[in-house]
N, C-alpha and C positions, 0 to 999 in steps of 0.2 A: 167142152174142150176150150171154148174158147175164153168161158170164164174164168178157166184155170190160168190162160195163156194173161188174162188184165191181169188176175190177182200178180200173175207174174212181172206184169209191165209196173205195176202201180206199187209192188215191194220194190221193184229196184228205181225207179224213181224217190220213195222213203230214202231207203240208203244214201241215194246220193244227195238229197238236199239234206239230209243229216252229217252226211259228209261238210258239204259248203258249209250249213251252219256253222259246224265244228272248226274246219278254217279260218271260216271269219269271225270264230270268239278267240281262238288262238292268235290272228291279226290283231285282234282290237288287243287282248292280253298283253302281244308282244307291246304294241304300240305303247300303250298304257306305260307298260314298267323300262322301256326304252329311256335311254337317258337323251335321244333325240329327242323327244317328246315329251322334257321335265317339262312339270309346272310350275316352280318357284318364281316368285319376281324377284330380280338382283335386288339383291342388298347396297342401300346408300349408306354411308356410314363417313356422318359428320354428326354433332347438334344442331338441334332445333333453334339455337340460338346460340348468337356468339359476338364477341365483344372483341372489335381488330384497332389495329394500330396503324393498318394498309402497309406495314415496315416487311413483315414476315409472309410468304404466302400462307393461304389456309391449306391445309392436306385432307384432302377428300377421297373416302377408302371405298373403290366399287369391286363386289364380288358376287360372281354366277357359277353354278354348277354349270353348265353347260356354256361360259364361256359369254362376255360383253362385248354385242354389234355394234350400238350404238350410242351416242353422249350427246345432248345438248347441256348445253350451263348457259344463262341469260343474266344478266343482275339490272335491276329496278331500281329508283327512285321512288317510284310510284307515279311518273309521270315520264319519263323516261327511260329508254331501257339499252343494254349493250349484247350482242354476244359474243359471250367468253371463248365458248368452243363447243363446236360441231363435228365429230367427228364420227367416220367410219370402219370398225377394225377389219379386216380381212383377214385377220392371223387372229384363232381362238385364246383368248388373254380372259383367263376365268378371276384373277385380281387384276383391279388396275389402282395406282395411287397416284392421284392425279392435285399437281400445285395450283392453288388458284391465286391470279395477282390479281390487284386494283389497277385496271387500264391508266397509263399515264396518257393516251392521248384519244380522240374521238369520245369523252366521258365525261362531260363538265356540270358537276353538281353540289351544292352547297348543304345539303342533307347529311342528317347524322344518324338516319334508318336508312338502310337498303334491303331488300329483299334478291335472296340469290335461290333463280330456279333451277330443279336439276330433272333433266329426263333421262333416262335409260332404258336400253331393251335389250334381250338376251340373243341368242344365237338359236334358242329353242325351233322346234318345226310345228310347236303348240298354238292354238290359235289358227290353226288354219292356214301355219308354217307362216305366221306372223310372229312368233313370240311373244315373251314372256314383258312385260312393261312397267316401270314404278317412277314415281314424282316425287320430289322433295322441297318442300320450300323454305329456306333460312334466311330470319331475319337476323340481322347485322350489325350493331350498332358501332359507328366510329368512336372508338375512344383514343386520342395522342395524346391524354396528360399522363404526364409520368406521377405516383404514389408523392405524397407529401411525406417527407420523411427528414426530421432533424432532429439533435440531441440534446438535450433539457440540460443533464448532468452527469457528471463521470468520474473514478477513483481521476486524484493526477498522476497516480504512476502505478507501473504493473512491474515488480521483481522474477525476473526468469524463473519458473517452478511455482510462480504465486500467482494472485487471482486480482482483479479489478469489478467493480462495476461500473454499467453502464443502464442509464436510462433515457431514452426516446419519446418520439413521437412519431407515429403513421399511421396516413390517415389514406384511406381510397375506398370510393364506393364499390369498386370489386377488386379488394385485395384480396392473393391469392398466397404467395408462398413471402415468408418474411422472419428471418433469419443476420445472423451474424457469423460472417466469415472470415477467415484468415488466410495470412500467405500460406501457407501449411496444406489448408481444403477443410481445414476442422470446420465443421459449422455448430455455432452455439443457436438453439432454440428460444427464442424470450418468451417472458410470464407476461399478461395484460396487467397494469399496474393503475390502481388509484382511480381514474377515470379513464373514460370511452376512447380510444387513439392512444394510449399509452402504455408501454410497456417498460418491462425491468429486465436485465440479465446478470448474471454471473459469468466472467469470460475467467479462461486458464490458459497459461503459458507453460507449456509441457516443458520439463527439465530439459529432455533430448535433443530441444530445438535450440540454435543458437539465436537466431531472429524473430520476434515477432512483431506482426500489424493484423487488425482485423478491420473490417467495412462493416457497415447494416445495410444490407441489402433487401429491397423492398418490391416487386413485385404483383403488377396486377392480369388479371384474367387477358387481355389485349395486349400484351406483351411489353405494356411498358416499365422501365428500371426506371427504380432511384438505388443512387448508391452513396453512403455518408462514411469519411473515417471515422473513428473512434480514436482519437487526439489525446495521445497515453505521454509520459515519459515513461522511456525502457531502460529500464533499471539492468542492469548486467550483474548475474552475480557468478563468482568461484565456489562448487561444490567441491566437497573430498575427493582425493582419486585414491583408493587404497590396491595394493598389491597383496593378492592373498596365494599363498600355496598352500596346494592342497597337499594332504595327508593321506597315506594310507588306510588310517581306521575309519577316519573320515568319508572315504570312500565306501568301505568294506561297509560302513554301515550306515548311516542316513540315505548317504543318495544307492546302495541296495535296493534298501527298503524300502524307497519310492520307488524305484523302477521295479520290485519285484510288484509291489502296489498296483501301479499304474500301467507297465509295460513286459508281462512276463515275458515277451519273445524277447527282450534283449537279455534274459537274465547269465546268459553265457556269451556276450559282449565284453570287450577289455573295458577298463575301471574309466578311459578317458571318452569311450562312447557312452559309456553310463552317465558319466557326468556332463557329458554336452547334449545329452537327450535330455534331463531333467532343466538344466539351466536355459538350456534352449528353445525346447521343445513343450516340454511339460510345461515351463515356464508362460510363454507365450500362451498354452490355451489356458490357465489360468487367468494374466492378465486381460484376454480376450473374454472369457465369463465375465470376470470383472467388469469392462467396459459397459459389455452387452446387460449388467441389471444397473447398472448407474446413470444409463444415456437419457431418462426419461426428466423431465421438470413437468411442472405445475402448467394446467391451459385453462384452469379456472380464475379470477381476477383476485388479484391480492391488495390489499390496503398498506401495508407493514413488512419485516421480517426481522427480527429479533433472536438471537441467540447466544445462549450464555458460551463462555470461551470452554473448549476442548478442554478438560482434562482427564480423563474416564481412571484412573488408574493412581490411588491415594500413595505420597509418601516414594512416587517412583524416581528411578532415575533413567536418566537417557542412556542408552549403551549403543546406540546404534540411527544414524540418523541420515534425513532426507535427502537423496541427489547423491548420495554416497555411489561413486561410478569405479565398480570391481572387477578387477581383472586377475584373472585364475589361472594358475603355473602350476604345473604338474615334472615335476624332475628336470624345473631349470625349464622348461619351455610352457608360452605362454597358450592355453587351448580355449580360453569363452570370457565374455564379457555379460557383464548385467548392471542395469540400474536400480538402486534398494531405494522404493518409491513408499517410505511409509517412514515412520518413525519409531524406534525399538525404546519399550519401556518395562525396566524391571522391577521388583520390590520383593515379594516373599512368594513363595510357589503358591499357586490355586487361589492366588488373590481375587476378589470379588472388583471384577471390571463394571463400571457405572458410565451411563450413558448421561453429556450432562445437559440433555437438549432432549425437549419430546421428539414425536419422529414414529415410523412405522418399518416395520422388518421387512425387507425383500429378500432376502438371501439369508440364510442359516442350514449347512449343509460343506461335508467336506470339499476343500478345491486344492488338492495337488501342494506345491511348494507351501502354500497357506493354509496348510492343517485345514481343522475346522475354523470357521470362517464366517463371519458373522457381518452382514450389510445392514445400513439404519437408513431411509431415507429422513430427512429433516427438511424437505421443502426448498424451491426457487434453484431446483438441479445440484443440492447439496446432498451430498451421505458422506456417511464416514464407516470406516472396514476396521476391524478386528479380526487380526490372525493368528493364528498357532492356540488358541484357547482348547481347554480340555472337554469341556462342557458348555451346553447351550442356558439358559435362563429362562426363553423367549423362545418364538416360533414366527415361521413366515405369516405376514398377517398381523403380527400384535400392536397393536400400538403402545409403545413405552413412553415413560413419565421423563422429565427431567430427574436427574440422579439415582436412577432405577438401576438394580443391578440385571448384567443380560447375559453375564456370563462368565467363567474361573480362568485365570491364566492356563497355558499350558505350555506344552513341547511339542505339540502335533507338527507335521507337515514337515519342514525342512529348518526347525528351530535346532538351536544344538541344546538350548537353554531353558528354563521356565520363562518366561517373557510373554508381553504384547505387542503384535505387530499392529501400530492405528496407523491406518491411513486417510487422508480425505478426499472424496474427490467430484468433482463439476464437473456432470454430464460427460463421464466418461474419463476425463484428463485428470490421473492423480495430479496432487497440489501438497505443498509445505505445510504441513501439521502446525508448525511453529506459526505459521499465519493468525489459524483460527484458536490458540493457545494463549495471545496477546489480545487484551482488552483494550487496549490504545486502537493498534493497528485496525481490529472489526470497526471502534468508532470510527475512524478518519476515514476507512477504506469504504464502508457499508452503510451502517448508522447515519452517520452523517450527510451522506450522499444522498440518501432516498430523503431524509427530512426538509433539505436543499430543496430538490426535485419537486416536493408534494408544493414546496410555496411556491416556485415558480409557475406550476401547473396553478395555483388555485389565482394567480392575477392573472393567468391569461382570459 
């Protein structure tokens, strides 16, 4: 009996410490996967290194799952040291962005390395409800010279709708971003030209604009500017303004036909929504493709840039030409405007279009108002566009010869005619055909300029 009554004591005794156990693996479990009791150390989020100007603070990104107690930041000389900031959060702040400034006073040091410590600790109850802990140490290096940056050589003057170059010099041991920009916000990209600090660009005066100036704007890693004009005469010129009414066949069928194309929900819209969707609308994301395969130039170094003048298209005549700014009347009242940013050249239907520059295809594919549509790059942020053709020659990829043919006139897109629409255009901004057409003008404007340039660069 009485061993019966132990076996008795001694199973419920089992139980219940299988019990406890059970609870305190379910404790330690809960603990475990508890977000009181993460493990992560806050994340610091600066570089390991960084190059200041003491002008701008540095932005220092600290984040915790469970939320940032505590901050120290100290900065070194390596013989002396300051602290930036100590701080205690009371209110759980799982991001903090925190500014760091160079002390203007109690900090006086001649050193162009500093070392800036950072400690942090979480809110965690990990560790023994000490939390979670991480260290960072960034070295610093002062830099306040601004980029060296002046201009070698430059077209003298730039005609509204036309192009100019420019060629430079910038120089900084951590240059970072370096460009050319205008009143506008256009920014031109440059080529590395000739030698080491040198560069070349191609700038463009968009028809649209009445004003232009542009800077070279130079830029290094420690925030310091240089900023140089680019010392143009601005040439003003008078484009066309033509007044065009529209027609009703006119209507009933090109611009149909593109919006049944392009937009079948408007196909039962009246004839002046059709028409201010294709001139407007259709329009713009064409011109926006356009931009979007044009914007890229050359980041490899160039020596040279040579191009024979524009002419693709033998025996043609002009029928239609650049900056031409139309305004579209529909029964006496006046409903869209548009600017015909190319050049229209006719001769005999399905004429063989010749390219008279090598050059490599980026675009060969229908675009809306511009039929089929043919893009060449030619180097130093140049292409030139062929629209309305019937047929392709070429493909994306190819590289073409000088006077290669690439493709047949046509009527696609929004031609009334057989014709070729060329356009050219710099890094996005079409430009006056008629420019790259004259062999004078490429010398004086181009040719010339870089040859200038290379001897100036070669006595410095």
């Amino acid at each position: 009996m009485n061993k019966f009554k132990n076996r008795q004591r001694n199973g419920s005794s089992g139980i219940i410490i299988s019990i406890i156990l059970i609870l305190i693996i379910a404790a330690m479990g809960f603990l475990y996967k508890s977000s009181m009791f993460e493990r992560n150390a806050p994340k610091i989020g600066i570089a390991s290194t960084i190059n200041w100007n003491l002008k701008k603070p540095l932005k220092l990104n600290l984040s915790d799952d469970s939320g940032i107690k505590f901050v120290r930041i100290t900065l070194s000389d390596g013989k002396n040291s300051i602290l930036l900031l100590k701080k205690v959060y009371t209110k759980v702040e799982k991001n903090q962005l925190i500014d760091i400034k160079f002390p203007r006073t109690g900090f006086v040091s001649t050193k162009k390395i500093f070392q800036l410590n950072i400690e942090v600790t979480d809110s965690s109850k990990w560790n023994f409800f000490s939390g979670n802990s991480a260290q960072k140490t960034v070295k610093i290096k002062i830099d306040r010279k601004r980029p060296e940056l002046f201009v070698v050589n430059n077209s003298y003057k730039i005609i509204k709708g036309g192009v100019a170059t420019v060629v430079f010099k910038a120089k900084d041991d951590n240059l970072k971003d370096l460009y050319i920009q205008t009143n506008f916000g256009k920014k031109y990209f440059p080529t590395p030209f000739y030698k080491e600090n040198y560069y070349i660009s191609l700038i463009a005066w968009p028809v649209e604009k009445d004003k232009f100036r542009a800077n070279i704007i130079a830029t290094d890693d420690a925030g310091n500017i240089s900023r140089v004009p680019i010392r143009l005469y601005y040439k003003d010129k008078k484009y066309r303004i033509s007044k065009i009414k529209l027609t009703d066949n006119f209507l009933d069928g090109k611009i149909s036909d593109l919006v049944e194309e392009n937009n079948p929900d408007l196909a039962n819209a009246s004839k002046v929504k059709k028409f201010k969707y294709v001139n407007e609308t259709l329009r713009k994301k064409n011109e926006d493709l356009i931009e979007k395969m044009t914007t890229k130039t050359d980041t490899a170094m160039i020596n040279n840039f040579k191009q024979n003048k524009f002419y693709p298209l033998k025996n043609a005549a002009a029928v239609a030409s650049f900056g031409d700014h139309r305004f579209y009347s529909y029964k006496g009242k006046e409903i869209s405007s548009a600017w015909h940013l190319g050049l229209d050249l006719a001769s005999i239907a399905g004429a063989k279009i010749r390219t008279q520059n090598p050059g490599v295809v980026v675009y060969a594919d229908p675009n809306g108002i511009y039929g089929n549509n043919l893009i060449i790059y030619h180097g130093l942020g140049l292409y030139t566009l062929y629209g309305h053709t019937s047929s392709f020659l070429v493909s994306v990829g190819d590289k073409v010869k000088a006077r290669q043919a690439i493709a047949d006139t046509g009527m696609t897109g929004l031609a009334l005619g057989d014709h070729l629409h060329l356009g050219v255009v710099v890094q996005g901004v079409e430009v006056r055909p008629e420019e790259w057409m004259d062999k004078t003008w490429m010398k004086l404007n181009i040719f010339d300029i870089i040859k200038s340039a290379k001897k100036m660069i070669d006595r410095k």
